[in-house]
N, C-alpha and C positions, 0 to 999 in steps of 0.2 A: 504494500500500500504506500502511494507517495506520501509524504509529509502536510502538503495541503491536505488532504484525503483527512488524514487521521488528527490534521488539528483540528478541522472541521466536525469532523465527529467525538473528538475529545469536548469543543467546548458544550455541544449538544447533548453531550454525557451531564458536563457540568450542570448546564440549563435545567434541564429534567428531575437530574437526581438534587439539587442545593434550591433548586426555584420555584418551577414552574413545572411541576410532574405532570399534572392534568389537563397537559398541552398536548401529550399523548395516551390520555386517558387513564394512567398507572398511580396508584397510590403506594406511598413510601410506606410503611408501617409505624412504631411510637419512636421506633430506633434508628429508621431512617433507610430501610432494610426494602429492598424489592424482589421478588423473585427474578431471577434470571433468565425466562422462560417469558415472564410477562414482558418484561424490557424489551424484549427480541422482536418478538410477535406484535408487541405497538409502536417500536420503530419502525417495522415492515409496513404494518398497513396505515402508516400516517408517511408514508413515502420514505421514509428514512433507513432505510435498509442496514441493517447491522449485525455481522457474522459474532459468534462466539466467537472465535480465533481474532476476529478485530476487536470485541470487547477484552481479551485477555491480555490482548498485545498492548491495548491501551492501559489498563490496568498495570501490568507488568514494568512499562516504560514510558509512563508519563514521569518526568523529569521532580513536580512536585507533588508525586503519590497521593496525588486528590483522590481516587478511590481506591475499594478495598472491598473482593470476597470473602465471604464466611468460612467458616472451614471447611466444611461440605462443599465449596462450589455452586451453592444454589440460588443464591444471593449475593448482592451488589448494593452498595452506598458511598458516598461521598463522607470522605472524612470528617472533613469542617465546611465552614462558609456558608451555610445552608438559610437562606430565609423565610423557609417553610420551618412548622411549629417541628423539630425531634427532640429526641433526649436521645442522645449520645453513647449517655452511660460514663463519659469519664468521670476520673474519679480527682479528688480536690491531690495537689501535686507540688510539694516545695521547689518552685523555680530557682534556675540560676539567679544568682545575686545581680546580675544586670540582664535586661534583655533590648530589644529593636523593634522600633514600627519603622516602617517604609512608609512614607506619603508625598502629596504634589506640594511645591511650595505656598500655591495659593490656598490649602485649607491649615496653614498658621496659624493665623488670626486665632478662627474660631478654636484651635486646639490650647491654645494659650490661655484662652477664653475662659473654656466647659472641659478640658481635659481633652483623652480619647475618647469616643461618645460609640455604642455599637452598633444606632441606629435601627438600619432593619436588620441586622446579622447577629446572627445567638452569639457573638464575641468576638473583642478587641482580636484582634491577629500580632501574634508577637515572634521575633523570633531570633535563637539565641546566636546568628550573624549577625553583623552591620551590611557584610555582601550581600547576602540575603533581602535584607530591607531595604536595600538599594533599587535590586531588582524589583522588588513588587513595587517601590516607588514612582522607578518608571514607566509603569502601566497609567500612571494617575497624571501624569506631568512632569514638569521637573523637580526631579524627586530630593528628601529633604529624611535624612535617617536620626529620629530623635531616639533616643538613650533613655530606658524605662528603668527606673529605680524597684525593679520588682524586689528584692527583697526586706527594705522595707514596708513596698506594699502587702507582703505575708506577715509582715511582723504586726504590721495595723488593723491585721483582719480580714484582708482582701483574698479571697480564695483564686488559685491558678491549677489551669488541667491541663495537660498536653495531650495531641491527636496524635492519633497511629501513626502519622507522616512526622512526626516532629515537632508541627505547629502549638506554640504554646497561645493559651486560650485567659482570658480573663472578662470579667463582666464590664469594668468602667477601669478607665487609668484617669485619675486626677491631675488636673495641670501640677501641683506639689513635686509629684513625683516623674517628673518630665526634665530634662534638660531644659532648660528654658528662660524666659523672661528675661532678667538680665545675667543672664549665660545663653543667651542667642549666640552668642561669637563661638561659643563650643558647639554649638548643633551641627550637623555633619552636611554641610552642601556639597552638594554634585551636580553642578552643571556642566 
């Protein structure tokens, strides 16, 4: 399969399983869980054609292991990112003592503001590179990698989980614990 092909189909993966499921008719379960069988058969007849061998490969070698089968192979979910109502199931996780959001430069402001805010996604996205946060930054704009004081925010009460891919997860990051305000000149730009 070429690479357009399977990005194409990776991010329709993403769409379906973290968003909009009932765009092809499939409901997630409470854990976020679809059969395998149903995936197939409503990408097929909603024109989207998708082999098992193209679901595994994707699975297999998507780059940020956005999804994950059950042990059995019968079922398929997306790790995190999800805007639709799941439970997870992780479990609460003492994070590293520092970790990274990646974001565009133009949502400062309001992050200086209100903190990190999780909006419509079940959780802040953190992660224990600065590389890392780079990259997802530049999906947003010109990207702008602030420095998360997570283990003080464990020490204050703030619970952290991490996803089967690595992604560490949290509910709200307050501006407090942010690089920031007048330590802007230490926030990491990348232009």
């Amino acid at each position: 399969m070429d690479n357009k092909k399977l990005k194409s189909k990776s991010k329709f993966l993403s769409l379906i399983l973290r968003h909009q499921p009932e765009l092809i008719g499939i409901k997630l379960d409470q854990n976020g869980w679809v059969s395998i069988s149903a995936i197939l058969n409503a990408c097929k007849d909603h024109g989207k054609p998708l082999t098992m061998e193209e679901l595994q490969f994707i699975v297999e070698n998507n780059n940020k292991k956005r999804f994950a089968f059950d042990e059995k192979l019968q079922r398929i979910r997306a790790n995190q990112g999800h805007s639709v109502k799941v439970d997870l199931g992780y479990e609460p996780k003492s994070p590293p003592s520092i970790l990274y959001h990646g974001t565009a430069i133009q949502h400062l402001g309001d992050i200086i503001k209100n903190g990190l805010v999780k909006k419509s996604r079940h959780h802040i996205h953190l992660s224990v590179s600065a590389d890392i946060a780079l990259e997802v930054g530049k999906r947003h704009g010109v990207p702008v990698v602030l420095t998360i004081y997570s283990y003080q925010m464990e020490q204050d009460g703030y619970d952290f989980y991490v996803s089967d891919n690595g992604v560490w997860l949290t509910d709200h990051v307050p501006a407090k614990y942010i690089l920031q305000k007048d330590h802007l000149k230490k926030i990491s730009f990348h232009l």
